[in-house]
Wavefront OBJ file of the C-alpha trace (Angstrom):
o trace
v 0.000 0.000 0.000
v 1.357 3.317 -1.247
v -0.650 6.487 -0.254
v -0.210 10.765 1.151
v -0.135 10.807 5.158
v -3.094 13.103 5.380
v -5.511 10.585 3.537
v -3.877 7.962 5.483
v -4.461 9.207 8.948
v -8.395 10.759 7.799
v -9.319 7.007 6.709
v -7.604 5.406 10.020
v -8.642 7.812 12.947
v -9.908 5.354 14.780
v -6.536 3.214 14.342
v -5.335 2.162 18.416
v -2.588 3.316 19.875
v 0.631 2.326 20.366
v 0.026 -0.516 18.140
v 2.040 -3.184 16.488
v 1.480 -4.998 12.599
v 3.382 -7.786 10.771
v 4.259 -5.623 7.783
v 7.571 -2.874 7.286
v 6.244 0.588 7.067
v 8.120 3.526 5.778
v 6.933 7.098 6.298
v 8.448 10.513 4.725
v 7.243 13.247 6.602
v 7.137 16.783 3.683
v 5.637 19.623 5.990
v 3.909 19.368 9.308
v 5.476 18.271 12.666
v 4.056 16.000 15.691
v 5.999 13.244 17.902
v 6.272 9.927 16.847
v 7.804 7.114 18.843
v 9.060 3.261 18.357
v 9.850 0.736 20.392
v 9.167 3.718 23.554
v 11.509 5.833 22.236
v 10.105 9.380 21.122
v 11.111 11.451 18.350
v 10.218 14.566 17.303
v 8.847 14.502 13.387
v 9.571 17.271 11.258
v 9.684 18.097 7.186
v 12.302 16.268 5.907
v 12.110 13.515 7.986
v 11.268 9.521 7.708
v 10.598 6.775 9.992
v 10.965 2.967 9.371
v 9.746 0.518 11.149
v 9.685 -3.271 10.983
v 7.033 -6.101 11.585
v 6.405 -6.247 15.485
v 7.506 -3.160 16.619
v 5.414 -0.594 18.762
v 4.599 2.519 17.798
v 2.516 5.663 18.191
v 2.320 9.047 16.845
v 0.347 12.581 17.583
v 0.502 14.990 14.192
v -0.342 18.124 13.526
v -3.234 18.895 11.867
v -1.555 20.266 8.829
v 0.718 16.996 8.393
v 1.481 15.807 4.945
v 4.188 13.233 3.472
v 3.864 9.525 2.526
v 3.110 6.011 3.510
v 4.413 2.929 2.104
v 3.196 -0.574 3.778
v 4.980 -3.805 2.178
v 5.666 -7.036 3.403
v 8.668 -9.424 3.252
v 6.786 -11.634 0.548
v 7.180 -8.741 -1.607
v 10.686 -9.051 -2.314
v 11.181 -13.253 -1.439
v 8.969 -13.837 -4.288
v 11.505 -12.823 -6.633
v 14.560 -12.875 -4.548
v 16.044 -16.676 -2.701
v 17.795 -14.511 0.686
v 15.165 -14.951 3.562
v 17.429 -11.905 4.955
v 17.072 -9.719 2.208
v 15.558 -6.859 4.015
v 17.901 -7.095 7.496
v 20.428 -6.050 4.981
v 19.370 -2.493 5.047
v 20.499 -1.023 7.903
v 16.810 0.845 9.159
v 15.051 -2.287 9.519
v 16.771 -3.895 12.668
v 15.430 -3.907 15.504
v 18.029 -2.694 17.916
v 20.370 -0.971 16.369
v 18.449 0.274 13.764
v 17.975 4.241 12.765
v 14.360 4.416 13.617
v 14.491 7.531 11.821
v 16.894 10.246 9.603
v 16.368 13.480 8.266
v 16.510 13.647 4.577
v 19.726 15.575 3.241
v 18.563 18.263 1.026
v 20.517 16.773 -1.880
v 18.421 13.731 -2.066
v 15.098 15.204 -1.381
v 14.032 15.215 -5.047
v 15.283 11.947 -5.815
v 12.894 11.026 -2.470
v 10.090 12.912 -3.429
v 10.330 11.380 -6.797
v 10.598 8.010 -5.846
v 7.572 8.309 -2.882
v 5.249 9.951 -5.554
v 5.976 7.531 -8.244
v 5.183 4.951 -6.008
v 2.087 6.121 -4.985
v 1.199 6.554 -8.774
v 1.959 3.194 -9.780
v 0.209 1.603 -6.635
v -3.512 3.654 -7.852
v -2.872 2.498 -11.284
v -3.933 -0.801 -12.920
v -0.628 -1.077 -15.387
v 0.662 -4.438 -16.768
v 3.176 -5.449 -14.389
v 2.768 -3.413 -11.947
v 3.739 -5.305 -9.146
v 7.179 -5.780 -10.200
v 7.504 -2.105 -11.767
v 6.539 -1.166 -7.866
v 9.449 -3.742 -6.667
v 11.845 -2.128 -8.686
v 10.607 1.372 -7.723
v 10.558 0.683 -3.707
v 14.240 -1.704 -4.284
v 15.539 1.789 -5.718
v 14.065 3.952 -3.178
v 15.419 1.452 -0.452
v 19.201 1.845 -1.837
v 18.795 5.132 -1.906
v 18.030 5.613 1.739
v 20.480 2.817 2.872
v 23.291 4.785 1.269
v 21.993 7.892 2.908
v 22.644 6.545 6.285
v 26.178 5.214 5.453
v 29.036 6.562 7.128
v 31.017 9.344 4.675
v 34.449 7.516 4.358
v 34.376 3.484 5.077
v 37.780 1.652 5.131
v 37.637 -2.418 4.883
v 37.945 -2.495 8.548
v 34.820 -0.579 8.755
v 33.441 -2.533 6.262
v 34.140 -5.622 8.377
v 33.000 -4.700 11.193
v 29.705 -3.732 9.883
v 28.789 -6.834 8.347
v 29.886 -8.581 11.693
v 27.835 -6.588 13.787
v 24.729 -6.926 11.075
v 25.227 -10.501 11.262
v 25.199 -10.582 14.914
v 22.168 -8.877 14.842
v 19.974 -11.272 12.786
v 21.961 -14.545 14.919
v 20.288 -12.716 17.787
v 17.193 -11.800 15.979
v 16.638 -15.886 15.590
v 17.937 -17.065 18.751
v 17.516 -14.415 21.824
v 14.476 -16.433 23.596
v 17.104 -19.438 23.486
v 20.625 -17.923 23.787
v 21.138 -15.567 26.238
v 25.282 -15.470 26.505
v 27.570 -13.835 24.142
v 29.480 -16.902 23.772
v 26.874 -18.657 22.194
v 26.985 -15.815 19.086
v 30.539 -16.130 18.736
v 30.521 -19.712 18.439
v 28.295 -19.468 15.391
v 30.062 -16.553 14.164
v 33.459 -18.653 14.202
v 34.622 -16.038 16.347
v 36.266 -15.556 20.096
v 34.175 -13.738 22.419
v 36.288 -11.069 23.407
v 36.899 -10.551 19.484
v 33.088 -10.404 19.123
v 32.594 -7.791 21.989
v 35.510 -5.577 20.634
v 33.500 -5.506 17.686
v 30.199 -4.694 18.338
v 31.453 -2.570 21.601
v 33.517 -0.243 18.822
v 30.689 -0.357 16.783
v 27.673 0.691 18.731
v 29.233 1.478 22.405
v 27.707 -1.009 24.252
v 28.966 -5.087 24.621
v 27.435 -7.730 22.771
v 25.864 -9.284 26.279
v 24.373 -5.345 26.742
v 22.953 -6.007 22.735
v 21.285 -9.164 23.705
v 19.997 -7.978 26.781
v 18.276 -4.735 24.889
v 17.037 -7.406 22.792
v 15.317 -9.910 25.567
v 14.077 -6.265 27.567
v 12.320 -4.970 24.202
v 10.309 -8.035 23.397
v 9.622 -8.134 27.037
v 8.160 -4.520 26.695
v 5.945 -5.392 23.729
v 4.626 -8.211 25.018
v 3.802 -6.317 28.066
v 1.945 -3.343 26.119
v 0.485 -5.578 23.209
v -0.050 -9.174 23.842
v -2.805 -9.512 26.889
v -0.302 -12.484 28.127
v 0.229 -12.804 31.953
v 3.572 -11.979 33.083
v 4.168 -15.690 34.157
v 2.939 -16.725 30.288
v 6.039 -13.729 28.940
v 8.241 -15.298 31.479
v 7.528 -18.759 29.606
v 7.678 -17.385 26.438
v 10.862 -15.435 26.960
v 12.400 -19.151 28.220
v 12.830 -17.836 31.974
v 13.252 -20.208 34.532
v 10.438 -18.929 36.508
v 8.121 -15.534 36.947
v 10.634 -14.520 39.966
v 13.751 -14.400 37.985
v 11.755 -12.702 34.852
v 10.719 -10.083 37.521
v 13.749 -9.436 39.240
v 15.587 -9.531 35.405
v 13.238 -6.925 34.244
v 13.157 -4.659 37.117
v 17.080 -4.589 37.352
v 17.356 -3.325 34.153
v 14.622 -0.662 33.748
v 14.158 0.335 37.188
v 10.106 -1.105 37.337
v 8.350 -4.630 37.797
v 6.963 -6.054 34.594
v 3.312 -5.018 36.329
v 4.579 -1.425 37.071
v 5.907 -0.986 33.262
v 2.058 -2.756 32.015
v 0.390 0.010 34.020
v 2.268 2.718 33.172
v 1.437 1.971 29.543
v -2.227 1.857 29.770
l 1 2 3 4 5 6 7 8 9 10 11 12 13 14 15 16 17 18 19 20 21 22 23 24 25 26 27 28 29 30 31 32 33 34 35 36 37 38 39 40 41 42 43 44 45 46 47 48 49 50 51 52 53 54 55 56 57 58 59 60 61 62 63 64 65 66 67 68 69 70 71 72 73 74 75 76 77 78 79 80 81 82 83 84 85 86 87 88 89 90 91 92 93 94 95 96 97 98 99 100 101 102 103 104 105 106 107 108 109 110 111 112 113 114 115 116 117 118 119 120 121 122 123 124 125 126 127 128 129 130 131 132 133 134 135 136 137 138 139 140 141 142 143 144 145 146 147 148 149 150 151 152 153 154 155 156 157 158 159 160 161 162 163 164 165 166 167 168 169 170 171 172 173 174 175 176 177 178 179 180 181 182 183 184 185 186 187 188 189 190 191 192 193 194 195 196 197 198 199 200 201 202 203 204 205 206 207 208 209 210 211 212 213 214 215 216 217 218 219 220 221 222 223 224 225 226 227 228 229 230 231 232 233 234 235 236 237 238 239 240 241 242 243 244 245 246 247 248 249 250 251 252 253 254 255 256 257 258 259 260 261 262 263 264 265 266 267 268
């Protein structure tokens, strides 16, 4: 689905908030401002801006009246239809979800090319062409590369390089396996790599160590689940492979300062 923000958000007012779907989302924000936030971190949304967000994720927003930009909803079917890497879209480097950009503002140089692409989109999506699914694959593919080199660091050496792609594929390892694997040492056995080697990595990479990474990871999914899944905390426990409710409780409370009950209510 490919449509403006303002007809968007007329047709869905009575869409529940926060929220999560199973679907990738990206918005381009062209004049207006609000707050928008993922995963309970707000940002503030202004002209020039987009957001991303990936299937599962919880988000909210409050716009001003006079909001207008674009919506694109897609999911990963799109693209595995015609393409044999299950990880195709974990390549870019806004759909991940913890060390993701949830958002960037647009550099003026590449606002035309965006606006462009967004509006071309759109087009194609209201019209009945031959082929127009995979004319609007090739549109969003090129709109997706253009963002993804957007929020590429200026200069990259092969070290960088390296160190990239061994924190990405850290990221989908723990994407798969953080309700089972809980240890760093686990990752860096499938990586082929020693721990310390993997926390100098990813500690150089994104200031935090890899056992901090999967921790975030285990907390967020804890904090969804809390807000959006009407499970009991002893059922998350379960789910989250905890030995017990106790040890989920004291795990989550240590970390963000609340009980899993305090952090439910709060949300409400």
């Amino acid at each position: 689905m490919a449509c403006s923000l303002s007809t968007f958000l007329q047709h869905h007012k009575a869409l529940v908030m926060p929220h999560r779907h199973s679907f990738y989302q990206l918005m381009y924000i062209s004049s207006g401002t609000g707050k928008y936030t993922v995963d309970f971190k707000t940002y503030d949304a202004q002209a020039g801006q987009l957001f991303f967000l990936s299937p599962g994720q919880i988000h909210s927003w409050s716009f001003s009246h006079d909001i207008e930009g674009f919506l694109i909803n897609f999911d990963e079917s799109f693209f595995t239809a015609v393409c044999y890497n299950p990880y195709f879209l974990n390549d870019f480097p806004f759909f991940n979800s913890m060390t993701q950009r949830a958002t960037i503002m647009a550099k003026e140089e590449i606002k035309p090319t965006l606006l462009s692409l967004f509006a071309h989109i759109k087009q194609e999506h209201e019209s009945d062409g031959d082929f127009k699914n995979d004319y609007l694959r090739a549109l969003l593919l090129q709109l997706l590369v253009v963002l993804a080199r957007a929020c590429q660091p200026e200069k990259q050496t092969e070290a960088t390089k390296y160190n990239y792609t061994l924190l990405r594929n850290f990221e989908k390892l723990i994407e798969v396996h953080f309700k089972s694997k809980k240890l760093p040492k686990e990752y860096a056995e499938l990586l082929f790599l020693t721990p310390n080697h993997l926390n100098s990595v990813v500690t150089n990479a994104t200031g935090k160590s890899a056992g901090e990474i999967i921790r975030d990871r285990i907390l967020l999914e804890a904090k969804r689940m809390l807000v959006n899944s009407g499970q009991t905390i002893s059922e998350i426990a379960w789910d989250l492979n905890f030995e017990d409710n106790a040890y989920f409780s004291r795990f989550f409370k240590k970390y963000t300062g609340v009980s899993p009950d305090e952090f439910r209510k709060q949300q409400l």
